[in-house]
Each structure stands twice: as C-alpha cells, then as structure tokens.
N, C-alpha and C positions, 0 to 999 in steps of 0.2 A: 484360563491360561491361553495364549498365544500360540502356533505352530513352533515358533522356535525352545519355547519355555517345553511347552510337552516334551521334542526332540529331545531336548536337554534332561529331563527326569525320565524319561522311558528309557535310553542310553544307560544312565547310570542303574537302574532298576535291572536293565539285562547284563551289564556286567559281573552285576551279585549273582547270577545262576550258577547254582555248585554244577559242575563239569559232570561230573555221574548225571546229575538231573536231564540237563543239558542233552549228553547224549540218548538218554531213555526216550526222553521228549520228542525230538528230533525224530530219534527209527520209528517211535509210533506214530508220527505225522505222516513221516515218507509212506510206512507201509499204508495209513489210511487214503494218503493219495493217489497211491499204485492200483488202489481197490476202486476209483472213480470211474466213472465212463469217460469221463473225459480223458484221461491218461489213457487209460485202456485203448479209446479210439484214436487216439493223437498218432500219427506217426513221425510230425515232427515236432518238439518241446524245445521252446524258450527260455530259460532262465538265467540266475545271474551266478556267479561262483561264489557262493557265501564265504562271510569272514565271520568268526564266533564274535558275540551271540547269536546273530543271522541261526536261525533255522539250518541245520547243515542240507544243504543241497550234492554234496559231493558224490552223495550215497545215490541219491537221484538219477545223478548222472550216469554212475553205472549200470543202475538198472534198467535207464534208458537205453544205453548201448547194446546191454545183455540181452534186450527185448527187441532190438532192432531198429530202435529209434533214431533219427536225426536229434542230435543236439545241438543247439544252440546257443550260445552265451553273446552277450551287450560287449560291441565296439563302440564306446563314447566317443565324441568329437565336439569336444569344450568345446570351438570356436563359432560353432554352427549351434549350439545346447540339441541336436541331434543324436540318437545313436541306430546303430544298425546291429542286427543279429547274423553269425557266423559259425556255419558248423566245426563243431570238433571233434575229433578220431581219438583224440589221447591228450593225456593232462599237458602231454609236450608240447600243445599245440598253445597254450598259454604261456602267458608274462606277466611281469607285474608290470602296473601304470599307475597313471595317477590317483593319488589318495592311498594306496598300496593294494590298490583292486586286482586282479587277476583277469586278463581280456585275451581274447585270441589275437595268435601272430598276424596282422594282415597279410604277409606272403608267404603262407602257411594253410592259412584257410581261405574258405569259400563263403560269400555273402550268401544268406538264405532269405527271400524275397519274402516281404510281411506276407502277401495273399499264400505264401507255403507254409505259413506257421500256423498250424493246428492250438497249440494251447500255448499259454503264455503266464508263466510262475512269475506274479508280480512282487517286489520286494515291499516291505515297509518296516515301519517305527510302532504305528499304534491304527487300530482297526474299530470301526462299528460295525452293528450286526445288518448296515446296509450297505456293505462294501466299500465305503468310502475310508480312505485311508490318510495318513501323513507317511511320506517318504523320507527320502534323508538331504531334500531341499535343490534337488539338482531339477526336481521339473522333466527329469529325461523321459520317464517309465508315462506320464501323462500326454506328451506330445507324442509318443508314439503310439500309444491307444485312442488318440482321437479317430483316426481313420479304420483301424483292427477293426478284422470283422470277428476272429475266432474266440475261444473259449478265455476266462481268464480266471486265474485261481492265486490267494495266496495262502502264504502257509506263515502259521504266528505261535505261537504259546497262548495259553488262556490270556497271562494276563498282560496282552498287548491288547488285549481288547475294552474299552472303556467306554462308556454310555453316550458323554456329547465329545465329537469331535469337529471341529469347524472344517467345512470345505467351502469352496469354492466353484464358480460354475465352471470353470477347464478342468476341476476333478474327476477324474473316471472311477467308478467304482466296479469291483472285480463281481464276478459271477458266484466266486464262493470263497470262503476262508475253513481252513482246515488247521483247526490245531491240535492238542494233545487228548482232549476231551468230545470233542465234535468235529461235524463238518453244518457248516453255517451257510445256507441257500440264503441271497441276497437277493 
C-alpha cells in the first residue's frame, strides 16, 4: 500500500477504538512517558493538542505544567509548509484553526526557539519499530526535525505499528515510540 492508502485505513481502524479503551490506552502511555528520562530531564516539551483518536496529549500537558515544564504546541503556516512551537500557560491560550486543530493565540503567546526544545512528542498515523513514521501528510513534523538536535518521542497504540512501512530519505525517524504495551528504543 501507498502512504495515502495506509493514512486512509489506519484512520478508519482508529476511529473504531471503544472510548473506555481509548482512554485506558492513552493514561497508560502518558504515565509510561512521564516514567522516561527524557520527560523527566526535558524542561521544555513540544507537542501537538491531540484530536481523538490521537493518543490524548491533553493529560500531558498538565502534567507538564504541574511538574514545571514549558509547553509547547505547533503554530502551522500553510503558506511557508513551516510551523513553529509556542508556549502555553492555559488551555485559553488556544483556538481553533485550520483542519479544526487547536494552536496557540499568536498575541497570546511566546515563540519558544527549536535550540530551547528539550524533547519533542511527534504526531503520526502508523509506526515501525525503527522509528520511521507516516504523518497526516502535511510534511510539517519532518521539515522541522531536520535541523532538531534534542530528544524525539512518539506516543501510538500497539496497533499503529506495522512491519513494512515505506519512507522516504526527508523521513526523520523518532528516538522512541511508547505505546500501551511498550516503549520501543529505535
């Protein structure tokens, strides 16, 4: 199959997770995450505001605040296919935008500079156990890791993970994936 054919049956595969699973899934990834050195040493965390099925991040995020962390969430800028990360204080600090994403207010929040991002929760679709991934075709999460020097992690359900997945050489592949079962060193 194709990147786009995959996107398209992974999608429909995550929309069938019963909502109880769903959220069990989820608190046992977040807490396996919170357990990492990486989180643990990060003082600032990157990631993006999840939309169900996405892995909840939401949870994440407080426990980044609660623990003292900078967070971070993706300002896209379709016309540049760029985006930049922007701390936030409070859910208030968000909107929705395009796709129906949730992003920080620009005159709200404060750009935080890649070289200050400690760890960075990469989003995807479908995962191998060498960290190479499919996203959701925007190209954004790859062009800002080509230059990232810090840590990179994502966070999936078992079965986002599948044996051949094609990439590409502008693929970046994550450092780790953590899902409900494991944490997978790439």
């Amino acid at each position: 199959m194709d990147k786009k054919s995959l996107r398209k049956w992974m999608g429909e595969e995550l929309q069938g997770i019963n909502r109880l699973h769903y959220e069990q899934m989820s608190y046992v990834i977040g807490k396996s995450l919170a357990q990492t050195e990486e989180w643990e040493e990060a003082k600032t965390v990157a990631l993006t505001v999840s939309r169900f099925p996405e892995v909840d991040t939401w949870q994440l995020i407080r426990k980044g605040w609660e623990q003292s962390k900078k967070m971070a969430v993706p300002k896209c800028h379709p016309t540049t296919k760029q985006m930049t990360f922007r701390q936030i204080r409070s859910f208030t600090d968000l909107e929705h935008s395009f796709f129906g994403l949730f992003e920080p207010k620009e005159h709200e929040t404060e750009m935080v500079p890649k070289e200050k991002i400690d760890l960075v929760i990469v989003p995807g679709l479908l995962y191998n156990r060498y960290g190479f991934r499919i996203g959701f075709g925007g190209g954004y999460y790859d062009r800002f890791l080509q230059d990232y020097r810090g840590q990179t992690i994502s966070l999936a359900f078992s079965r986002q993970l599948i044996e051949y997945l094609p990439h590409e050489e502008h693929d970046m592949p994550v450092g780790k994936i953590v899902t409900e079962k494991e944490i997978i060193r790439t």
